[in-house]
C-alpha positions as CSV (number, residue, x, y, z in Angstrom):
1,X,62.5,-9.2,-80.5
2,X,59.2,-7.8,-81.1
3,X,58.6,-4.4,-80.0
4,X,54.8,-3.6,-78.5
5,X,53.0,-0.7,-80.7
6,X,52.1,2.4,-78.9
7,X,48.3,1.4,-79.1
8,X,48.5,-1.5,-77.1
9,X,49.9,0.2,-74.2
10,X,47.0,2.2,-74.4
11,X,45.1,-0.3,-75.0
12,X,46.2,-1.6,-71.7
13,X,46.4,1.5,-69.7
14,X,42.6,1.5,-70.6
15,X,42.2,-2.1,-69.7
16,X,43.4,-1.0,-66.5
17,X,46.8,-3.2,-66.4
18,X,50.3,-1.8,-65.2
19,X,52.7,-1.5,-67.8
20,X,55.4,-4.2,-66.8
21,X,59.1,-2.7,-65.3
22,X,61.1,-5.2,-67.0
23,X,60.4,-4.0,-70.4
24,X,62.1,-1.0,-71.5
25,X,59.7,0.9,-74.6
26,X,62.0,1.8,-77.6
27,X,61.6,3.9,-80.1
28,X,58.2,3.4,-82.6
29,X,59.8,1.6,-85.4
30,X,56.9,2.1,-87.7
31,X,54.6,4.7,-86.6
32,X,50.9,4.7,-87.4
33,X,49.4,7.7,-89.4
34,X,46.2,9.0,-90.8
35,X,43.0,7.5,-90.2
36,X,44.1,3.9,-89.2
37,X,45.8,5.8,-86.3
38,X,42.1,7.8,-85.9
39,X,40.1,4.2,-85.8
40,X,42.7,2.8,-83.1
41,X,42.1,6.1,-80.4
42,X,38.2,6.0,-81.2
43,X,38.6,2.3,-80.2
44,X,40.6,2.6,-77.1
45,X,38.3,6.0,-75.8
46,X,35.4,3.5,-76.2
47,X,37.2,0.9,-74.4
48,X,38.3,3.4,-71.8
49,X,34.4,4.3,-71.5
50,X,33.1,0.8,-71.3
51,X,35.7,-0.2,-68.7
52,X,34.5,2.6,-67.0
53,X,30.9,1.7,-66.6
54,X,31.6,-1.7,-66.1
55,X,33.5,-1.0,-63.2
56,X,36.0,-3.6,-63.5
57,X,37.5,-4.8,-60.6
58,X,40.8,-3.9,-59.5
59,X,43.9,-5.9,-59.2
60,X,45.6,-5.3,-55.6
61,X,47.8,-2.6,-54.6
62,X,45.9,-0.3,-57.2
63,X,45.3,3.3,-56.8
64,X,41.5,3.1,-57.0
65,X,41.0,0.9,-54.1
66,X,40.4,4.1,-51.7
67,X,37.5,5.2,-54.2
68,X,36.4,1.8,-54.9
69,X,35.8,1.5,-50.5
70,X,34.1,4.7,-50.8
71,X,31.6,3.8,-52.9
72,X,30.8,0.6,-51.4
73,X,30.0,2.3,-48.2
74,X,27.7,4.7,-49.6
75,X,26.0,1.9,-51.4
76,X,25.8,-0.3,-48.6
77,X,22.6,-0.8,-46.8
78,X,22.1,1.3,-43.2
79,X,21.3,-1.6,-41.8
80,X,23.9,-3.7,-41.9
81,X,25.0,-6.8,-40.0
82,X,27.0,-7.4,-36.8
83,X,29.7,-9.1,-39.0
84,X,29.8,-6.3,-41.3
85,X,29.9,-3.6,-38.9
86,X,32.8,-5.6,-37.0
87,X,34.7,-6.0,-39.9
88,X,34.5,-2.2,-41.0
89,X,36.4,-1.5,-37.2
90,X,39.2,-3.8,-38.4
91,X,40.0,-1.7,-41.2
92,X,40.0,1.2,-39.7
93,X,42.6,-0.5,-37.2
94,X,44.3,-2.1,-40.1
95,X,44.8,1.0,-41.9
96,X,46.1,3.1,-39.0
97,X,48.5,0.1,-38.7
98,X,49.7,0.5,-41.9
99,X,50.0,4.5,-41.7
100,X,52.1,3.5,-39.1
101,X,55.2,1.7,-41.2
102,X,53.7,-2.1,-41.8
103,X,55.3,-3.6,-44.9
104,X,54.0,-3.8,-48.0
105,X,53.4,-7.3,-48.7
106,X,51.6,-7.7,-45.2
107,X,49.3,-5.0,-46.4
108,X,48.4,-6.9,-49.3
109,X,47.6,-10.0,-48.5
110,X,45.3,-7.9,-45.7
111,X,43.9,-6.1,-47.9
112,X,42.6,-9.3,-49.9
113,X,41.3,-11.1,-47.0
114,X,39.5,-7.9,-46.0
115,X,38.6,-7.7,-50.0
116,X,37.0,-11.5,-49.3
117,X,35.1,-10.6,-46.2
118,X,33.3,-7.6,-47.6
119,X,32.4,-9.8,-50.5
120,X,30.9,-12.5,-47.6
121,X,28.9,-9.5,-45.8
122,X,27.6,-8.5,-49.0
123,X,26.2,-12.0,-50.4
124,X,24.7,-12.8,-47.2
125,X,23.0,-9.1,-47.2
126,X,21.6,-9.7,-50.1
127,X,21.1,-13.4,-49.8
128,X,18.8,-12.1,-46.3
129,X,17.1,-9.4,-48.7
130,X,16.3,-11.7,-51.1
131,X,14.7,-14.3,-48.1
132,X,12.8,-11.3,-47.2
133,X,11.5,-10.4,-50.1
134,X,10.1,-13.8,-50.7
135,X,8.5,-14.1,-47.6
136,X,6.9,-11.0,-47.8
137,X,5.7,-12.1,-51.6
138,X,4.4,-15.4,-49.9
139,X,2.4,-13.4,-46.7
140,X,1.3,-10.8,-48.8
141,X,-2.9,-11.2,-48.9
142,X,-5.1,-10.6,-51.6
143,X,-7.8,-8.4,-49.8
144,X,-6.5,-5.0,-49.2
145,X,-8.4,-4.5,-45.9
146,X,-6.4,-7.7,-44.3
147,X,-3.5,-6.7,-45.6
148,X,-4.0,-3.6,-43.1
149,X,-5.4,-5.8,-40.4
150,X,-2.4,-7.9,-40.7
151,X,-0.1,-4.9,-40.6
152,X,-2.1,-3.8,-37.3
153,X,-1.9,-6.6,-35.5
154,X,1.7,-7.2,-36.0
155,X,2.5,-3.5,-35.3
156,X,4.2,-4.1,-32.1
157,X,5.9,-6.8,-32.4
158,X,7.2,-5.6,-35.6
159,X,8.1,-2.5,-33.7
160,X,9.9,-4.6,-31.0
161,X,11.9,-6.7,-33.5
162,X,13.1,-3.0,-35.8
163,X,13.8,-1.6,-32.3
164,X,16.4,-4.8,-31.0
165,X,18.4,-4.6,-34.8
166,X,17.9,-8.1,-35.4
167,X,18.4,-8.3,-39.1
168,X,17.1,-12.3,-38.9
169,X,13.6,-11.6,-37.6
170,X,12.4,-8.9,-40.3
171,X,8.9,-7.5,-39.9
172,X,6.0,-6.5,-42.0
173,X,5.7,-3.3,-41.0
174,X,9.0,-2.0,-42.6
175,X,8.6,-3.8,-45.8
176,X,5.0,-3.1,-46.3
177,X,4.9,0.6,-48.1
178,X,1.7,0.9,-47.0
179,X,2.4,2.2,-43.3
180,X,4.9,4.8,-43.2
181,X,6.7,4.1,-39.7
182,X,6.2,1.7,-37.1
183,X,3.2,2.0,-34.5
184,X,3.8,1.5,-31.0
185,X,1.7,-0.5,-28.5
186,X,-0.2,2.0,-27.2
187,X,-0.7,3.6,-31.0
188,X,-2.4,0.4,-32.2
189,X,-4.4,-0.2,-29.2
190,X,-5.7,3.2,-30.0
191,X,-6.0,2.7,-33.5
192,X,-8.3,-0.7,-32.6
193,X,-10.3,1.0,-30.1
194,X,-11.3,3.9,-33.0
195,X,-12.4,1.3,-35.3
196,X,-14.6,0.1,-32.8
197,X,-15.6,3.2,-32.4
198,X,-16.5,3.9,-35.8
199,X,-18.4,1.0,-36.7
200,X,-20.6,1.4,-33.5
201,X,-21.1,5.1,-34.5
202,X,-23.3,4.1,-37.7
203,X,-24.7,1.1,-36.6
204,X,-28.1,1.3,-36.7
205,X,-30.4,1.4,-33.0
206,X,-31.6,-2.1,-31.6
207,X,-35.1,-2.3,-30.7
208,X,-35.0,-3.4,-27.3
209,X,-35.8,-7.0,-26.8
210,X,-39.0,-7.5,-24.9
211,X,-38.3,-10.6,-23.3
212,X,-36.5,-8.9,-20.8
213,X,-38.1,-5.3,-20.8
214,X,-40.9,-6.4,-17.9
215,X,-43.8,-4.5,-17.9
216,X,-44.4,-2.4,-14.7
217,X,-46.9,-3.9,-12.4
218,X,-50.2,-1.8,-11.4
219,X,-49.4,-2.6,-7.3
220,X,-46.4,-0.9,-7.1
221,X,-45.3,-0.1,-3.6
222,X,-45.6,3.2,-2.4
223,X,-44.7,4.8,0.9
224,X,-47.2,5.3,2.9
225,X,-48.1,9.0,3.8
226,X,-46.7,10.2,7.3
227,X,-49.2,9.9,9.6
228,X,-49.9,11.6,13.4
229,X,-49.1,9.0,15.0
230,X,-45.3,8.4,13.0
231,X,-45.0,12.6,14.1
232,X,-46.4,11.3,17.7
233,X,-43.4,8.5,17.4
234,X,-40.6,10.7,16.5
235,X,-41.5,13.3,19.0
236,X,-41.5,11.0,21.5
237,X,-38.1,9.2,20.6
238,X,-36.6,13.1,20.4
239,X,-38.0,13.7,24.2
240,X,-36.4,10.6,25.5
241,X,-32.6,11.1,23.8
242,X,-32.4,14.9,24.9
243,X,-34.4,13.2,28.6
244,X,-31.2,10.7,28.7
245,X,-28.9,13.3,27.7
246,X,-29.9,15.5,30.6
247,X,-30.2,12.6,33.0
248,X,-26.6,11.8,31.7
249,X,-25.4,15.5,32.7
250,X,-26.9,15.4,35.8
251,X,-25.5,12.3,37.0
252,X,-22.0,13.8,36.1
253,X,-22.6,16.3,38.2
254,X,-23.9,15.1,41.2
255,X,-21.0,12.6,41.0
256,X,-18.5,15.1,40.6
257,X,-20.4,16.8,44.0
258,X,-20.0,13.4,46.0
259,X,-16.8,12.9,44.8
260,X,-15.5,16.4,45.7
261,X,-17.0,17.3,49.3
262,X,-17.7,15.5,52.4
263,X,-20.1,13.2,53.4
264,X,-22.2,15.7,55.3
265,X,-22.8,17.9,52.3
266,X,-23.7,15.1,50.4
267,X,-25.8,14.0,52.5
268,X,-27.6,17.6,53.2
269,X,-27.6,17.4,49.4
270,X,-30.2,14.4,49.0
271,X,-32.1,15.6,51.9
272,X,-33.4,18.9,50.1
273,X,-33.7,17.0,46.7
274,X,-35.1,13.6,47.3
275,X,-35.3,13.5,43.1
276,X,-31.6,14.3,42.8
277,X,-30.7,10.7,44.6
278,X,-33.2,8.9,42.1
279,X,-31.6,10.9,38.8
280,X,-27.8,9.7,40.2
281,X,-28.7,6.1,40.9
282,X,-30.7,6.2,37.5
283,X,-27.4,7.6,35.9
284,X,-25.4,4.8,38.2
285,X,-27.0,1.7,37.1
286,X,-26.7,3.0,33.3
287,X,-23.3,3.1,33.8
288,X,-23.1,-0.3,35.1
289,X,-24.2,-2.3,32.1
290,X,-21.1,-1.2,30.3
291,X,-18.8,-2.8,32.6
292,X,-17.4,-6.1,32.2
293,X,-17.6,-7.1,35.9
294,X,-19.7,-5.9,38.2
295,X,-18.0,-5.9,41.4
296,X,-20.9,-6.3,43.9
297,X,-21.2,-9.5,42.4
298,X,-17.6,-11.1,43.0
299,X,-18.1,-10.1,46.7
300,X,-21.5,-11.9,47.0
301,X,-19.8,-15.0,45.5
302,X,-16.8,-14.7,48.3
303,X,-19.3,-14.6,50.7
304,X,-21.7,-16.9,49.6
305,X,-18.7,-19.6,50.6
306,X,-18.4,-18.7,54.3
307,X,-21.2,-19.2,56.8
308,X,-24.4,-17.8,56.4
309,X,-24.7,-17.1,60.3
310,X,-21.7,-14.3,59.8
311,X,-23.4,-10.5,59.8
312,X,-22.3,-8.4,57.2
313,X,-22.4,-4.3,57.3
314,X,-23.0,-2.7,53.7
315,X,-21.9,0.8,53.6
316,X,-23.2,2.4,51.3
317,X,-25.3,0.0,49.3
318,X,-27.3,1.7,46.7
319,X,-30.3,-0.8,45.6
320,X,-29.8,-4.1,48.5
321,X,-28.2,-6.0,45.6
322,X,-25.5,-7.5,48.1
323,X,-28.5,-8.0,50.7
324,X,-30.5,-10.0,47.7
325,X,-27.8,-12.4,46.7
326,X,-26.9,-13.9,50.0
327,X,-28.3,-15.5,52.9
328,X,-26.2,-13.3,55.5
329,X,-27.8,-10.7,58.1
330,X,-27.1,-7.5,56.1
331,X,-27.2,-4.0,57.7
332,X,-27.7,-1.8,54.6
333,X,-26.3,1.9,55.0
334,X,-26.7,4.7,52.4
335,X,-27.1,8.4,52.4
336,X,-30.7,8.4,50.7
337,X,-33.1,5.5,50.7
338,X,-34.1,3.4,47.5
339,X,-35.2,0.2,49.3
340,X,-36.9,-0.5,53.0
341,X,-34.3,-2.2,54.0
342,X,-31.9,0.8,53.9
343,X,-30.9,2.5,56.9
344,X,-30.4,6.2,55.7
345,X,-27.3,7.9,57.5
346,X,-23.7,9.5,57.3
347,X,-21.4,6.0,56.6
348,X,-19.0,8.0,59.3
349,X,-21.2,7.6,61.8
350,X,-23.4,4.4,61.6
351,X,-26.2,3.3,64.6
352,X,-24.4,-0.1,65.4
353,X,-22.2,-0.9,68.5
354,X,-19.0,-1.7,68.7
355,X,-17.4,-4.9,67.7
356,X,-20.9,-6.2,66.1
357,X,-20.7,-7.3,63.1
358,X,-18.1,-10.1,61.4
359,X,-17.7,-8.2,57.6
360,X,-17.8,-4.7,56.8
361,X,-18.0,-4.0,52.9
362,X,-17.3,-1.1,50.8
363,X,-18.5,-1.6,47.0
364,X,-17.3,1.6,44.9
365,X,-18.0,3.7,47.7
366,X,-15.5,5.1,49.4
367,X,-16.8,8.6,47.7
368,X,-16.0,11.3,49.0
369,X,-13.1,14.0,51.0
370,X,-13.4,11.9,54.3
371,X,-12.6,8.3,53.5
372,X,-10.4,8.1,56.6
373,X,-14.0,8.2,58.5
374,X,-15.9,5.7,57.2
375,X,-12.6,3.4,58.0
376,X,-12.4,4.3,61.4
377,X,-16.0,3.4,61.7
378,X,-15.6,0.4,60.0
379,X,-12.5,-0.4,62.3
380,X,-14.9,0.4,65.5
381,X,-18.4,-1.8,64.4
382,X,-15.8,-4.8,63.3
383,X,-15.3,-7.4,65.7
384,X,-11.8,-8.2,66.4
385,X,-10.0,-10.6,63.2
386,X,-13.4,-9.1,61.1
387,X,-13.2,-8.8,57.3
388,X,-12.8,-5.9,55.8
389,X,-14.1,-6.0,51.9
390,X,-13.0,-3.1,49.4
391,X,-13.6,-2.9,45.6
392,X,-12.3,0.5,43.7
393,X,-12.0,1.4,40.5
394,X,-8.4,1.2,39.4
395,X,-8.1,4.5,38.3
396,X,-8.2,5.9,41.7
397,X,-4.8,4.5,42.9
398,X,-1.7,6.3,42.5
399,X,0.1,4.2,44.9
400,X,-1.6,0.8,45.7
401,X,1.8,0.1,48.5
402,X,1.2,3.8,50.0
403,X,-2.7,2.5,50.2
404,X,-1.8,-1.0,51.5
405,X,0.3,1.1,54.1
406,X,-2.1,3.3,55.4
407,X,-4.9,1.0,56.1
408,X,-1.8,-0.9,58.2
409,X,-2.2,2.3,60.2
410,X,-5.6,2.2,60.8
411,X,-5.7,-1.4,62.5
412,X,-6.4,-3.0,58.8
413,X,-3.8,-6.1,57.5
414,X,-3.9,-7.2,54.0
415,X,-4.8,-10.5,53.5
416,X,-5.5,-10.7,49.5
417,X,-5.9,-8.5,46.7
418,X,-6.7,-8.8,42.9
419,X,-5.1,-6.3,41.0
420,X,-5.7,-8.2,37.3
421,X,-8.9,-7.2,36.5
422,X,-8.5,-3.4,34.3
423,X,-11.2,-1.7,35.5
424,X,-11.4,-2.9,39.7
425,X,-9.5,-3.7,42.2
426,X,-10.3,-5.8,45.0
427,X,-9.0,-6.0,48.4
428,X,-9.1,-8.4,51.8
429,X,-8.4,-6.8,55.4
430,X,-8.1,-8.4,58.5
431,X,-8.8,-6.2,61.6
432,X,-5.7,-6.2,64.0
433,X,-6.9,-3.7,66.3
434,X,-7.3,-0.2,66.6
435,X,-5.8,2.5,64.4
436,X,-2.5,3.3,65.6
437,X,-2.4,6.9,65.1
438,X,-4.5,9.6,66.3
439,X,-6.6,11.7,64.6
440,X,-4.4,14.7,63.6
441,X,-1.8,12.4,61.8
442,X,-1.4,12.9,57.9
443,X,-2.2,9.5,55.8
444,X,-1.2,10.6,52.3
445,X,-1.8,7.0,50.9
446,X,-5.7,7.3,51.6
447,X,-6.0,10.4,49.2
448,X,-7.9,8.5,46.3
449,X,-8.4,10.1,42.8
450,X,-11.7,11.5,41.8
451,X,-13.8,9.1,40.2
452,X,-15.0,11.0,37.2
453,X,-17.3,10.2,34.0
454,X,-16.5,11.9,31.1
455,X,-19.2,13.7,28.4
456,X,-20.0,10.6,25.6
C-alpha cells in the first residue's frame, strides 16, 4: 500500500477537503528535510492564500457555511426581491427547525436546495441590474440640459414607482447621479413654476403693440356739472319720502284711535280735524294696492248678479266705490264725507226706517269698541230675510264658530262664508228676526282683534 506524505494532507487541508475516516495516517516512512521540505510549506502557504482570495466554494456540511451566509447578506443589495426576502424567512424557520433535533441528512439536502435558491435570487438580481443599466445607457441624452428636463418630468412618477418597491418598473431618478433623492409632486411642480419664473425675470420688456392700444378720443363723456335744478330735484324727492313717511305714521295712528274707542269719539275726532279724515283715507287706499284682493270688489260682483231694483245700505263706505260699480240704490254711510253722495253719521245710528232696505254691507268696517251697535242697526233698517254682507280681515278672528254664534243671537243666520282666501274673510247672513237677547247680555264671540299696521 502506498502511504500519503504529510504534504499532501496539507496540501488538502489547504484545498479545503476533509481528510477521509477510513484511512488511518501511519508513521512518515521517509521524512522530508532541508529545503525541499522549505519549498513544499512556501507552496502550500501560497495555496492556502490563493484559496483564500478565491473564495472557493464550500462542499456541504462545512464549517464556513455560517460565515459564507454572512457575508452574502452584507453583500446583497437592500433592495431585494419578494422571492428573495421570502426565501431568507424560510431559513430562519429552517434553522430553528433544525436547532430543534431534525436529522442530519434532512438538513443537508435543505441546505442545498436553499444553497440553489439563493443562487436563483442572485442571477435574476443581477440579471434585472444588468437590464437596467442598459436601459438607462439607451435613455440617457446627449444634451445635458434634457437630461435634467427628463429627470423633472419623470420625478413623480419615478417617486411613485421607488415608493410601491417594485423592482420591475425602475426609474430614472434613482439611477441618474445627477439628482440626489427623489422629488415629490408638489416639489417639481415648484421646481417648474421657478423656471418660469426665471426666464420671465430677464426677458426683456415688449413694446406694447399698437394695434390694440386705441388712442383716447377728444369727446370723451363727462358728467355734467350739478345743476339748480338736479339740487331742486333731490330736494323735492327728500320732501315727499319724509311727507309719505309722516302720512304713513299718521295713518297708524289714527287707525289705532278708530280701532281702540267708540264710534262717537271717532267721530268727534274728524269733526274737529276735517284734514285728519283725508290723511287716514290717503294712508287707506295706499294700503290697499298691496293686497291681493280687494274685498269691496267681490261684494260688487255678488251683487251685480241679483236684481238691480234691490236697495243696498253701505256702512261705512269710504270713497262710493261699492255705489260706482253697481246699478243698485245705495245709501252710503260714513263718519266724515269724501264724496256727495255720503251721508255723514254715527253707523249705530243711521236716518233710515225700519225694515227699508233689502242688503246691508260692512266692507272692513266694523272698526271700532261697539260693533254690537252697528249690528243691531243693521238688524233694525233690514227688511225681514235681508242680506247681511261682512268682509274682515282674517286676523281679527280668534274664534270664527264663537263669531258665527253670536250673530245667531242677534237675529243673523249664516248662509255662506269663504274662509280660503289668507288675508279676508267673507260672510253671508240671513235676517231671522230680532236679536234674541237684550242689551245687557255678554257676546264674547263679537270681540274682534285690533286691526293694526305695523312700522315698514
Amino acid at each position: 500500500m502506498f502511504e500519503e506524505p504529510e504534504w499532501a494532507e496539507e496540501a488538502s487541508l489547504a484545498a479545503g477537503l476533509r481528510p477521509v475516516a477510513s484511512r488511518p495516517r501511519p508513521a512518515a516512512a521517509c521524512p522530508i528535510k532541508g529545503s525541499k521540505r522549505r519549498q513544499l510549506l512556501a507552496t502550500l502557504r501560497a495555496l492556502e492564500a490563493a484559496s483564500l482570495s478565491q473564495q472557493l466554494p464550500s462542499l456541504p456540511g462545512s464549517d464556513s457555511e455560517e460565515e459564507e451566509v454572512v457575508e452574502r447578506k452584507k453583500k446583497r443589495p437592500k433592495k431585494a426581491s419578494l422571492a428573495s426576502v421570502s426565501t431568507e424567512v424560510e431559513e430562519k424557520r429552517k434553522k430553528q427547525h433544525q436547532k430543534q433535533g431534525l436529522p442530519g441528512s434532512d438538513s443537508e439536502e435543505k441546505e442545498v436546495k436553499k444553497k440553489k435558491c439563493r443562487k436563483r435570487a442572485l442571477e435574476s438580481d443581477s440579471a434585472a441590474e444588468e437590464k437596467r443599466k442598459g436601459k438607462c445607457q439607451k435613455q440617457a441624452p446627449s444634451n445635458p440640459a434634457q437630461h435634467l428636463d427628463s429627470v423633472d418630468q419623470t420625478g413623480p412618477k419615478a417617486w411613485k414607482s421607488s415608493a410601491t418597491g417594485d423592482p420591475s418598473k425602475p426609474s430614472s431618478v434613482a439611477t441618474s447621479p445627477q439628482t440626489p433623492h427623489a422629488l415629490s409632486r408638489k416639489q417639481w411642480r415648484n421646481r417648474q413654476k421657478n423656471k418660469r419664473r426665471h426666464k420671465n425675470k430677464f426677458r426683456p420688456p415688449q413694446p406694447p403693440d399698437p394695434a390694440k392700444v386705441t388712442a383716447p378720443t377728444e369727446e370723451t363723456e363727462v358728467p355734467p356739472a350739478p345743476t339748480q335744478d338736479d339740487h331742486e330735484a333731490r330736494a323735492g324727492a327728500l320732501r315727499a319720502r319724509m311727507a309719505q313717511r309722516l302720512d304713513g305714521a299718521q295713518f297708524r295712528y289714527l287707525n289705532e284711535q278708530l280701532y281702540s274707542g267708540p264710534s262717537s269719539a271717532a267721530q268727534r275726532l274728524f269733526q274737529e280735524d276735517p284734514e285728519a279724515f283725508l290723511l287716514y283715507h290717503r294712508g287707506f287706499q295706499s294700503q290697499v294696492k298691496k293686497w291681493p284682493l280687494q274685498p269691496v270688489d267681490r261684494i260688487a260682483r255678488d251683487l251685480r248678479q241679483r236684481p238691480a231694483s234691490l236697495v243696498v245700505a253701505d256702512f261705512g263706505c269710504g270713497d262710493c266705490r261699492l255705489a260706482s260699480s253697481i246699478r243698485n240704490p245705495v245709501h252710503c254711510f260714513d263718519l266724515a264725507s269724501l264724496d256727495p253722495r255720503v251721508t255723514v253719521c254715527d253707523m249705530a245710528q243711521v236716518p233710515l226706517e225700519d225694515e227699508s232696505v233689502d242688503v246691508a254691507v260692512f266692507c272692513l268696517s266694523l272698526m271700532g269698541t261697539n260693533i254690537r251697535d252697528f249690528l243691531e242697526e243693521a238688524n233694525r233698517v233690514l227688511k225681514p230675510g235681508g242680506l247681511l254682507k261682512v268682509a274682515e280681515v282674517s286676523s281679527r278672528f280668534e274664534d270664527v264658530r264663537a263669531f258665527l254664534g253670536a250673530m245667531n243671537k242677534l237675529g243673523f243666520k249664516i248662509i255662506s262664508k269663504d274662509l280660503t282666501n289668507s288675508h279676508f274673510f267673507l260672510f253671508d247672513f240671513e235676517k231671522t228676526g230680532p236679536p234674541r237677547v237684550g242689551p245687557k247680555a255678554q257676546l264674547s264671540g263679537l270681540k274682534l282683534q285690533p286691526c293694526l299696521y305695523k312700522r315698514r
